[in-house]
ZADRENRO-150303 format. One line per field, with one value per residue (C-alpha): residue in three letters; x, y, z. Coordinates in nm, 4 decimals. Example, Ala and Ser with C-alpha at 12.3 -4.5 7.8 and 13.67 -1.06 7.14 Angstrom:
2
res	c(ALA,SER)
c1	c(1.2300,1.3670)
c2	c(-0.4500,-0.1060)
c3	c(0.7800,0.7140)
This chain:
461
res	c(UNK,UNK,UNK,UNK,UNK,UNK,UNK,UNK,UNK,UNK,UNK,UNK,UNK,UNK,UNK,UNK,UNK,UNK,UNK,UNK,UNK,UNK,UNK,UNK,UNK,UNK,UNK,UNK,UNK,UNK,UNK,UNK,UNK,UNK,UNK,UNK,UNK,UNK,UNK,UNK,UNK,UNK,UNK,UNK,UNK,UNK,UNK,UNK,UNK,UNK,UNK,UNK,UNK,UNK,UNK,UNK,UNK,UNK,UNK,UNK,UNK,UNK,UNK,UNK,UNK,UNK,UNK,UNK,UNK,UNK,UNK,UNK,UNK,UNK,UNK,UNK,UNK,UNK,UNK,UNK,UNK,UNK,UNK,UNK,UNK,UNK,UNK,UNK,UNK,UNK,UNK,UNK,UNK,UNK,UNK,UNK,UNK,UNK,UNK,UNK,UNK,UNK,UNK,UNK,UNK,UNK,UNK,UNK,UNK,UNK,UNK,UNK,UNK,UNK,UNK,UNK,UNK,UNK,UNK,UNK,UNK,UNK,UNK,UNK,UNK,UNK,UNK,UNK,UNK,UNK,UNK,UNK,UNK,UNK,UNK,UNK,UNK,UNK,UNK,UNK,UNK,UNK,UNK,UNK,UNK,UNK,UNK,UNK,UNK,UNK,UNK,UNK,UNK,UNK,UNK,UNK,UNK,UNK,UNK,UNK,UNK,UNK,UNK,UNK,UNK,UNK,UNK,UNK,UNK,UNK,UNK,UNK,UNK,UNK,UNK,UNK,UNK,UNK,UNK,UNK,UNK,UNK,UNK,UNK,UNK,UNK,UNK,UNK,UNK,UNK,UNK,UNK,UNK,UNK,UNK,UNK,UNK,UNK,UNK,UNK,UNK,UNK,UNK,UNK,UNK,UNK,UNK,UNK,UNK,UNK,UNK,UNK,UNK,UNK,UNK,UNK,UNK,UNK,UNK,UNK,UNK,UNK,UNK,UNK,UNK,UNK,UNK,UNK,UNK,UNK,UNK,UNK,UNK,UNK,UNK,UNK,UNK,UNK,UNK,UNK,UNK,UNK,UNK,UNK,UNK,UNK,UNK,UNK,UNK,UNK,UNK,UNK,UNK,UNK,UNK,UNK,UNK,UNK,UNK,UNK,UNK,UNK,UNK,UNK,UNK,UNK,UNK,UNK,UNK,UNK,UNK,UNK,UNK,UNK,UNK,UNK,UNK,UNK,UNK,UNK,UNK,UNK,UNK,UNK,UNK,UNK,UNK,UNK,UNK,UNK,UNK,UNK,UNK,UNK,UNK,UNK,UNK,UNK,UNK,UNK,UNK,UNK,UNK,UNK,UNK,UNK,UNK,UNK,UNK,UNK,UNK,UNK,UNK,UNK,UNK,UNK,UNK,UNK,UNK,UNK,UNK,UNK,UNK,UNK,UNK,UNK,UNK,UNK,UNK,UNK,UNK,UNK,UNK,UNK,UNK,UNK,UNK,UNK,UNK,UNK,UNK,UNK,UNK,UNK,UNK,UNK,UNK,UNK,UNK,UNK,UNK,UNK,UNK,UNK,UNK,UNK,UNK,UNK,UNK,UNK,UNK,UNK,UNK,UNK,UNK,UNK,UNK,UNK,UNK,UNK,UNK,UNK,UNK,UNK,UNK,UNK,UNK,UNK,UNK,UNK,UNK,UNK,UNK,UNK,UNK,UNK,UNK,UNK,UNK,UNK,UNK,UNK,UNK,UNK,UNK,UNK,UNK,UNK,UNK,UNK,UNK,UNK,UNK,UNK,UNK,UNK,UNK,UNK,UNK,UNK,UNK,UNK,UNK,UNK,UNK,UNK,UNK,UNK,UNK,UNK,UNK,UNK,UNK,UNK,UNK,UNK,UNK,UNK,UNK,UNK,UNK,UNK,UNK,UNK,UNK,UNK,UNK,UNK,UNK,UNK,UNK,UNK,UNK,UNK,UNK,UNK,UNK,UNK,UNK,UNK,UNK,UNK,UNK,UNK,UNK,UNK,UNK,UNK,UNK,UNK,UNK)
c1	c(3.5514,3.2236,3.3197,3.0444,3.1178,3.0165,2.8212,2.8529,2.5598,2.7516,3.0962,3.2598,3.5574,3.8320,3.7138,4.0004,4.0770,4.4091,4.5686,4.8651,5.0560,5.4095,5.5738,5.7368,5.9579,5.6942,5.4457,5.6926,5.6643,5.2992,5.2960,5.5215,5.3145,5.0031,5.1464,5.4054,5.6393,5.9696,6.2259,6.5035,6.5337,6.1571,6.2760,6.5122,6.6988,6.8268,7.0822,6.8525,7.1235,7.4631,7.5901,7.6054,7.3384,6.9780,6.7490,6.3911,6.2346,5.8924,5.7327,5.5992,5.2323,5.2006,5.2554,5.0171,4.8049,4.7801,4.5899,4.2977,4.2483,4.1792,3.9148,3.7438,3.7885,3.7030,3.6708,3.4336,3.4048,3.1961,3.0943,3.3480,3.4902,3.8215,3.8236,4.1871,4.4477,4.8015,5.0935,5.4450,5.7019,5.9070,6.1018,6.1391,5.9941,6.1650,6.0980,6.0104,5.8637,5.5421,5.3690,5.0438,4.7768,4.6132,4.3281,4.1879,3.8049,3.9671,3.6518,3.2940,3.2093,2.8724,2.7744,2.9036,3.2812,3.5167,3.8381,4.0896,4.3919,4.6398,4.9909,5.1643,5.4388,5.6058,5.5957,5.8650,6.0939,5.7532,5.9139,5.6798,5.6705,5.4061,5.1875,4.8865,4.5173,4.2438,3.9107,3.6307,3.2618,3.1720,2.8652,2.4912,2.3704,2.4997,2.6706,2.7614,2.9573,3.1820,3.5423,3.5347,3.7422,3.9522,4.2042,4.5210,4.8550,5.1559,5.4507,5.6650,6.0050,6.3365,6.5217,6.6963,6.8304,6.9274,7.1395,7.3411,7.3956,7.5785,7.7544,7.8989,8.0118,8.3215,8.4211,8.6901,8.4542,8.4333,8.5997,8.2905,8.2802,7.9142,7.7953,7.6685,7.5154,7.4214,7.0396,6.9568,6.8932,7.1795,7.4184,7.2616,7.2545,7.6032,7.7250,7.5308,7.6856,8.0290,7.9083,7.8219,8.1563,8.0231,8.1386,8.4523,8.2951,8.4807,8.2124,8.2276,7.9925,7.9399,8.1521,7.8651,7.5702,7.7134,7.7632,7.4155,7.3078,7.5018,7.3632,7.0291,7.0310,7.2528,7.5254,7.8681,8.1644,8.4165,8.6968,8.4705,8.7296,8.5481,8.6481,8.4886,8.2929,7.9764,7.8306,7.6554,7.7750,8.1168,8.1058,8.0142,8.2562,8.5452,8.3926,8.4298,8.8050,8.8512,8.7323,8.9567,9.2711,9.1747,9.0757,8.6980,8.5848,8.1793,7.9704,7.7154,7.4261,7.3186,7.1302,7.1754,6.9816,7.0659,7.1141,7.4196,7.5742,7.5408,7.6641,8.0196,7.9994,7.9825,8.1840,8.3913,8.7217,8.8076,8.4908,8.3628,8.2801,8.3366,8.2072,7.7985,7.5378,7.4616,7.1481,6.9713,6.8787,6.6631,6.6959,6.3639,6.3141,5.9574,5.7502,5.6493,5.9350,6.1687,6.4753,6.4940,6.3354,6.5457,6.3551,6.5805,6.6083,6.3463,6.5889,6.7962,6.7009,6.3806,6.2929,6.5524,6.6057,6.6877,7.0683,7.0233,6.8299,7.1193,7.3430,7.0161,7.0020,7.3635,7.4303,7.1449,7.2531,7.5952,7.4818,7.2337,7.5955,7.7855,7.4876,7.4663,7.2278,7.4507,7.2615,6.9983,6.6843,6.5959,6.2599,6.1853,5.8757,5.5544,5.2028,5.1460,5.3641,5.3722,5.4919,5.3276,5.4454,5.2145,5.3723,5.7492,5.8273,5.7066,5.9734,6.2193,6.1799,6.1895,6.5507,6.6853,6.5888,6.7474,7.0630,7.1145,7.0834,7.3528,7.5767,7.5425,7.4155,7.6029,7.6022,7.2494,6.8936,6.7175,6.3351,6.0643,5.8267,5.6479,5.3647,5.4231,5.1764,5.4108,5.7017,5.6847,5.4087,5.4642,5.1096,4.9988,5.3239,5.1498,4.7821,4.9232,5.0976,5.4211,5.7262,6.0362,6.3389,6.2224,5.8406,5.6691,6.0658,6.2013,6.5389,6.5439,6.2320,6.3560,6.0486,5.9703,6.0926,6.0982,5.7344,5.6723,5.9723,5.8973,5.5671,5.6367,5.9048,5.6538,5.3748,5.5961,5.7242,5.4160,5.1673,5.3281,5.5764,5.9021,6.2032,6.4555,6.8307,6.8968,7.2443,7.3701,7.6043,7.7665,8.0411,8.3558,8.2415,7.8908,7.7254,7.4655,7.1449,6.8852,6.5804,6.5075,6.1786,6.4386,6.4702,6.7691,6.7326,6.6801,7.0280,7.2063,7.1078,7.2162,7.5677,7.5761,7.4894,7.7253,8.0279,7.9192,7.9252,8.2465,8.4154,8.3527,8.4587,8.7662,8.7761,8.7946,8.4776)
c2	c(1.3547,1.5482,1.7583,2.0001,2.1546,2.5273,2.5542,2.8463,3.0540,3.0626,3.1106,3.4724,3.6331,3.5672,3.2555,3.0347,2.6531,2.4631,2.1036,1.9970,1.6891,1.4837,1.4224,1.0647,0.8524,0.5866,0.8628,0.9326,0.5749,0.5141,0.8208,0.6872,0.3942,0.5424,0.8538,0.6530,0.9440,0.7196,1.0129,0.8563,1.2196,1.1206,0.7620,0.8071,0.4772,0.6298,0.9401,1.1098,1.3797,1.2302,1.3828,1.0834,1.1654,1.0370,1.3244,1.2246,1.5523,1.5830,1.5510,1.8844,1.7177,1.5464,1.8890,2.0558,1.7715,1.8496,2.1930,1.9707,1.8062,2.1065,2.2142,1.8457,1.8157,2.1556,2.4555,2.4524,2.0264,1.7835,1.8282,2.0627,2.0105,2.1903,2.3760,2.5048,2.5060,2.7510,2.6528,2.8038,2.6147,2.8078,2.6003,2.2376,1.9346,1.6906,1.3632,1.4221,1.7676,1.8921,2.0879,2.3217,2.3829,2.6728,2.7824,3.1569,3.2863,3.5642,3.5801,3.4777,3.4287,3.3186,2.9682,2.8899,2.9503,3.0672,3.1553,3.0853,3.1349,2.8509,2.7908,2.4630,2.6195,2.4449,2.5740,2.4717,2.7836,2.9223,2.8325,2.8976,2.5825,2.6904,2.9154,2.9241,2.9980,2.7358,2.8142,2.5660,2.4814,2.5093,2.2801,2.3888,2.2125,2.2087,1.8558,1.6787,1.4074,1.1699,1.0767,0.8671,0.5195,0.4697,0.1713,0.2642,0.1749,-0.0182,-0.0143,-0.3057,-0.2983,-0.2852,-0.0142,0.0307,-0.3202,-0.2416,0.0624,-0.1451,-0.4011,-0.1767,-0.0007,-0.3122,-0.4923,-0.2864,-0.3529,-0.6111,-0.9925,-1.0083,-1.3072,-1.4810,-1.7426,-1.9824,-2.1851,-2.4919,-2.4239,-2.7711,-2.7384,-2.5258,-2.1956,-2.0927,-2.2611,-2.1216,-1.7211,-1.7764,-1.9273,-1.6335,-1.3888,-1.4995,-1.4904,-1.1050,-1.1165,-0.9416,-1.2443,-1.4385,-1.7589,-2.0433,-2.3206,-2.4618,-2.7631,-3.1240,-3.1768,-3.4287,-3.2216,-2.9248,-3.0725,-3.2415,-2.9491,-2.8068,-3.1384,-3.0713,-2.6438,-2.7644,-2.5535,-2.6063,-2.5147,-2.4482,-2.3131,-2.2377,-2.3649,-2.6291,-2.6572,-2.9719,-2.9723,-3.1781,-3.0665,-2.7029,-2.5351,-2.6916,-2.5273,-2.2030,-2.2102,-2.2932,-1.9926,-1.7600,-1.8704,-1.7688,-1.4156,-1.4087,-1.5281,-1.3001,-1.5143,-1.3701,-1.0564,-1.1401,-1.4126,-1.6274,-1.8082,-2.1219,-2.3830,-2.3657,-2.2546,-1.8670,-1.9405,-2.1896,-1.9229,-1.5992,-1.8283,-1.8906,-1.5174,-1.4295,-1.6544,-1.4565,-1.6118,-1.5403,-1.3928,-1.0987,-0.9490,-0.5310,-0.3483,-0.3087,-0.5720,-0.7628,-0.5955,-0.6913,-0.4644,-0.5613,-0.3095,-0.3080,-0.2090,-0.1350,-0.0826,0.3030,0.4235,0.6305,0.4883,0.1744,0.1607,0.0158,-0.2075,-0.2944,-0.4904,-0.8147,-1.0811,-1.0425,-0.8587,-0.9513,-0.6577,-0.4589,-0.2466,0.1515,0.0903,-0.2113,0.0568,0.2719,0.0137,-0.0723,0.2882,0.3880,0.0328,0.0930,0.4710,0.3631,0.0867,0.3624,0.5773,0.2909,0.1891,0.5421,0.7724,1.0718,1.2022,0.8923,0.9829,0.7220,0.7854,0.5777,0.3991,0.3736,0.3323,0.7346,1.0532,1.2011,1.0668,0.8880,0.7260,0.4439,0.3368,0.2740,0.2794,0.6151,0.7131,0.5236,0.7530,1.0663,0.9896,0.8508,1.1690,1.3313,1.1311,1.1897,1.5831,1.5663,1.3880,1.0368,0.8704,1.0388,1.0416,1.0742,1.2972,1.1278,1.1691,0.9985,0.8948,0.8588,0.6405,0.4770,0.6757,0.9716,0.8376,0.7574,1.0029,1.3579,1.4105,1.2049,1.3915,1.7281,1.6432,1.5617,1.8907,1.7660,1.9727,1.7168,1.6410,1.2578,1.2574,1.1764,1.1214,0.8201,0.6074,0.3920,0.2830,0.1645,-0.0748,-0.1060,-0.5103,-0.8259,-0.8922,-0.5677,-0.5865,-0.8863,-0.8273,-0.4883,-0.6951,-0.9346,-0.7227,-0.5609,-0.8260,-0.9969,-0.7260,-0.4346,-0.6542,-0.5582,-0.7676,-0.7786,-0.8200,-0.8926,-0.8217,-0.8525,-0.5763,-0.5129,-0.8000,-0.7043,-0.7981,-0.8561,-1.1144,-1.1966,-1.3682,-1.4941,-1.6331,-1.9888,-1.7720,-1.5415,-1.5568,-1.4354,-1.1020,-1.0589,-1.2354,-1.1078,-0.7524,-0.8518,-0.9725,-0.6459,-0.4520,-0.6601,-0.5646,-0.2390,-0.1894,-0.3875,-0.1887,0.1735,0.0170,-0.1016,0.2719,0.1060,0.3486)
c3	c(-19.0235,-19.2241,-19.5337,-19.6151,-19.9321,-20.0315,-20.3463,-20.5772,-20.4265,-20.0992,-20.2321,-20.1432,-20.2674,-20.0209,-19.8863,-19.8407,-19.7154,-19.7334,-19.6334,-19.5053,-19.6297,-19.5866,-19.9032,-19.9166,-20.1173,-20.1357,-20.2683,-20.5791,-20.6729,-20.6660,-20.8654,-21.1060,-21.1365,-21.1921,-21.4360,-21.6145,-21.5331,-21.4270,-21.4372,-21.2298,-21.0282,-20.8236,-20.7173,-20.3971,-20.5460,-20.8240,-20.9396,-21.2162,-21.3253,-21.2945,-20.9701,-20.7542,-20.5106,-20.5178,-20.5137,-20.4161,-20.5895,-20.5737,-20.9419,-21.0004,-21.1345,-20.7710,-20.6074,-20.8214,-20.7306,-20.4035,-20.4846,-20.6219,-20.2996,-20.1747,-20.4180,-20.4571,-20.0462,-19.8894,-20.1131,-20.3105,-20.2384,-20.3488,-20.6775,-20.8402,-21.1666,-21.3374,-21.6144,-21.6474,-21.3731,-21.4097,-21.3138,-21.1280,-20.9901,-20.7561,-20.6296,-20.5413,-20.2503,-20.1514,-19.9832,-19.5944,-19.6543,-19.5226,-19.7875,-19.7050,-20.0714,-20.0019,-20.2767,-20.2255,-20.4240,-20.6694,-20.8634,-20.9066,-21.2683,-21.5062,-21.5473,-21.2015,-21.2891,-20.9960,-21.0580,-20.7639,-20.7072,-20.5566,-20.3752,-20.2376,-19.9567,-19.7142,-19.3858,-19.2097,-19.4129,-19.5506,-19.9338,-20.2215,-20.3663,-20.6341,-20.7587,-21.0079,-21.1020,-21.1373,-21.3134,-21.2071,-21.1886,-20.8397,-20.7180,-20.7169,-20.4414,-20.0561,-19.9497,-19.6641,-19.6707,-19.4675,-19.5060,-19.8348,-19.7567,-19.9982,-20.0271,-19.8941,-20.0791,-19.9856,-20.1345,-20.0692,-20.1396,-19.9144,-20.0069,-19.6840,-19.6507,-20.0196,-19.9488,-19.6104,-19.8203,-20.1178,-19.8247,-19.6668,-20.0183,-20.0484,-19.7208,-19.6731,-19.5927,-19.2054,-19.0561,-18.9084,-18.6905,-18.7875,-18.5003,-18.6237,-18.9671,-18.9745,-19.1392,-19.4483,-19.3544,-19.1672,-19.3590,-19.6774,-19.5177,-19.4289,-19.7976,-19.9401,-19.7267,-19.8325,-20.1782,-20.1445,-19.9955,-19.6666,-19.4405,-19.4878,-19.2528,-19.0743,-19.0151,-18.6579,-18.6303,-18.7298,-19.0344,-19.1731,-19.0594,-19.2709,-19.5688,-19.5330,-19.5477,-19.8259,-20.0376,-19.9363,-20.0830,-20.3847,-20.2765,-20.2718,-19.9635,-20.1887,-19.9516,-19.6518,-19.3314,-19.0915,-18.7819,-18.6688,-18.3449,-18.2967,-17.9306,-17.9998,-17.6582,-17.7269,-18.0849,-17.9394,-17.6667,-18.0142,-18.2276,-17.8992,-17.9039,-18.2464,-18.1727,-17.8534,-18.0935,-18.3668,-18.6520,-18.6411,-18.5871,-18.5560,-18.4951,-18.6561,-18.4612,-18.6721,-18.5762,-18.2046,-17.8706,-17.8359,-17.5086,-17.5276,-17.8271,-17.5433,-17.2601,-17.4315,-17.5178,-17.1552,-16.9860,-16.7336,-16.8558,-17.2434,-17.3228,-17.5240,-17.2349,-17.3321,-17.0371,-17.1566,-17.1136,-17.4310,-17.5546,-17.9236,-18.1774,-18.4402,-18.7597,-18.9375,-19.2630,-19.2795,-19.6658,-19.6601,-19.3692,-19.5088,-19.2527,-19.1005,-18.8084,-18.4991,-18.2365,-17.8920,-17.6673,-17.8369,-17.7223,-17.4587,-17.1403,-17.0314,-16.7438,-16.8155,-16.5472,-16.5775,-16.5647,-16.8596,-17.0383,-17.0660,-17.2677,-17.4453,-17.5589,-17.6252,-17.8086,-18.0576,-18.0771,-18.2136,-18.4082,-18.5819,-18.6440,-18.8275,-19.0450,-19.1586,-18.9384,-18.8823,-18.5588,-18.4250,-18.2543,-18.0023,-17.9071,-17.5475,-17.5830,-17.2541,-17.2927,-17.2290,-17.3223,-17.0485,-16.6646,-16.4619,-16.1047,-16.1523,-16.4942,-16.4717,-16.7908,-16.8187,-16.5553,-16.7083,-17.0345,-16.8708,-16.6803,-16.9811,-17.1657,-16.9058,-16.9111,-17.2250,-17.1980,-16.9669,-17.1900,-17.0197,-17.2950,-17.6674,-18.0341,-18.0289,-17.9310,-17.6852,-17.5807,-17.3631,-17.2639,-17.6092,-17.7078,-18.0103,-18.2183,-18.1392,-18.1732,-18.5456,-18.6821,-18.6713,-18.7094,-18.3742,-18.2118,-18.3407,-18.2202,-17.8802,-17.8504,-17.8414,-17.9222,-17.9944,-18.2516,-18.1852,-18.1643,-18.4614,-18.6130,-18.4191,-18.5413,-18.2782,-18.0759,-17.7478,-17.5680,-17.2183,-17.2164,-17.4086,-17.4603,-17.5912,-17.8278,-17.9490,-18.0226,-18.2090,-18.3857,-18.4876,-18.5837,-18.8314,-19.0240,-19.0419,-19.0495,-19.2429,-19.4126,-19.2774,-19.3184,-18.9701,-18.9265,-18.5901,-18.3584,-17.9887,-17.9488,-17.5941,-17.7142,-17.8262,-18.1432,-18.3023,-18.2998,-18.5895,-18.4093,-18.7142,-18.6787,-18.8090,-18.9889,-19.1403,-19.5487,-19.7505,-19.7329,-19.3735,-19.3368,-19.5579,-19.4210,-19.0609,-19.1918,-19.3699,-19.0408,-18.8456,-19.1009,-19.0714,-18.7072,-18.6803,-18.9776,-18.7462,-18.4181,-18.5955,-18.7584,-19.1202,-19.2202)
């Protein structure tokens, strides 16, 4: 993109330019950082005025901001400098807003002074966020100039994995049945968990291999029950039996193949078996998203077909529910947004979209297909003309198969630094799948998901 600017010779009154930008959370903490402005009611992590809720308002300098963009960008551009700027607030932005800075020639002035005047609204209720007059020196010469590059800004923190975990500590700990937390990491997630008191867990594994692996991370058992069991299918096949008698109510894959954990699950006779096919749901909490991001099916169903895709969909759409997304938007996820007979997933999308229109798949909106662009960013969604609840606003981003899940998995936590809790719902209870890559957090956040989702379907929350 060229910017041309439009120096003071050229400038009329009435000439007018304007930009349009989304407000977000992670924009109200840079700014913090860089003003030194740290009032509580900017930061959507904390309750700035008492009333229990955490208000994400838009400092009033970074909306007045926005108006110089606007005059250093387009109007006059390049080359103009402030000399005083008025300001109004109206009213109030929020996190998630669009906001449109709009600067308008009122008057042409000596010594190249123009005096404009300037609004921030946002357009989706045409609110007058505020008003004002700037005065500045408007350039002398005519510029042209490309996009400047400047270094773009990350904001890493977890917030989301933050919030499930507060929401799951008052919870009653979740009986959880540990399969074979015989190395480090899973015994350590598991000890942790119960720590947070999210997980109440009864270890099933090698009795020596466990508290090898205690030795080895310094930590202690304390009352942690052991059932001792030292083949891994065997120990999966006993921590299934504990959820068919009652004692657990979730699941805990240690340091076993998934596949021997899922085959006890599924066994025909006292399984966990619930009437769905066991799908996975990975809930991602990505640096600069402002939800957490659900990724399904990466595990489980390799080619799923259309009727798989169904349980894929409504499984993540309740899971979305109990961690605290009052109406999920699953967005269904192709290589194009529109059909097209040669690309299945494509068609795929479109039925499910229908599906769910007609009430076959609930508790959610449903739309596809959508590319992943327009899925996620509401400005892609807008450039491609599309008109959706879910484009450019997705919850849940269901993929066309494994490989693609995986992969999208994968490229988030290790190129925009997400962290993952992973879960097999479809059982009658759920089951906590980690990765052996997965650090504290990331397990920790998938025992808190797990107590979540098995807190609503036992109508505790």
């Amino acid at each position: 993109m060229r910017y041309h600017n439009k120096p003071y010779d050229q400038l009329k009154v009435g000439d007018s330019a304007e930009l349009r930008r989304i407000c977000t959370e992670d924009d109200f903490f840079v700014f913090a950082s860089n003003s030194g402005n740290h009032n509580p009611l900017h930061l959507a992590n904390e309750d700035g005025d008492g009333d229990t809720v955490n208000e994400a308002i838009a400092p009033a300098m970074f909306v007045g901001a926005l108006i110089s963009a606007v005059l250093g960008n387009i109007l006059p551009g390049a080359g103009t400098l402030y000399k005083s700027q008025s300001f109004e607030f109206v009213d109030r932005a929020h996190a998630g807003d669009e906001l449109l800075a709009r600067v308008t020639v009122a008057q042409k002035c000596d010594n190249r002074e123009v005096v404009m005047d300037t609004e921030v609204i946002r357009p989706d209720d045409d609110a007058v966020i505020v008003t004002g007059t700037a005065v500045v020196i408007a350039p002398e010469k005519e510029l042209s100039f490309s996009d400047i590059e400047v270094p773009g800004l990350v904001v890493q923190r977890h917030r989301h994995f933050d919030a499930l975990l507060d929401r799951s500590r008052p919870l009653p700990p979740i009986p959880t049945a540990v399969v074979a937390p015989e190395e480090p990491n899973s015994l350590g997630g598991a000890l942790l968990a119960a720590k947070e008191t999210i997980i109440d867990p009864i270890l099933v594994g090698d009795p020596d291999k466990i508290q090898a692996a205690a030795r080895e991370i310094d930590l202690r058992l304390g009352n942690a029950e052991i059932v001792p069991v030292r083949d891994h299918f065997d120990a999966a096949g006993v921590a299934v039996d504990l959820v068919v008698e009652g004692r657990a109510q979730a699941l805990m894959k240690g340091h076993l193949h998934t596949d021997d954990l899922l085959r006890a699950a599924l066994r025909k006779e006292h399984g966990l078996r619930a009437g769905r096919r066991f799908t996975h749901v990975f809930v991602m909490d990505v640096p600069g998203q402002p939800h957490p991001l659900l990724v399904t099916d990466a595990a489980i169903n390799i080619e799923p077909d259309l009727e798989t895709k169904i349980d894929i969909t409504q499984n993540a759409i309740d899971l979305a529910i109990s961690i605290g997304i009052q109406s999920p938007k699953a967005g269904i996820l192709s290589a194009v947004e529109t059909v097209n007979p040669a690309i299945r997933s494509s068609i795929d999308a479109a039925l499910l979209s229908k599906m769910a229109e007609r009430g076959q798949i609930r508790g959610g909106l449903v739309d596809g297909p959508l590319a992943m662009d327009n899925a996620v960013s509401l400005a892609a969604a807008r450039t491609k003309g599309i008109v959706s609840e879910v484009a450019g606003r997705a919850d849940i981003l269901v993929v066309p198969n494994l490989d693609a899940g995986n992969m999208l998995a994968k490229q988030l936590t290790y190129i925009a630094h997400a962290e993952g809790a992973g879960v097999v719902l479809g059982a009658k209870v759920p089951i906590i799948l980690n990765s052996r890559a997965d650090d504290d957090k990331a397990r920790l956040a998938s025992c808190a998901v797990a107590a979540l989702h098995a807190a609503r379907m036992a109508e505790r929350i």
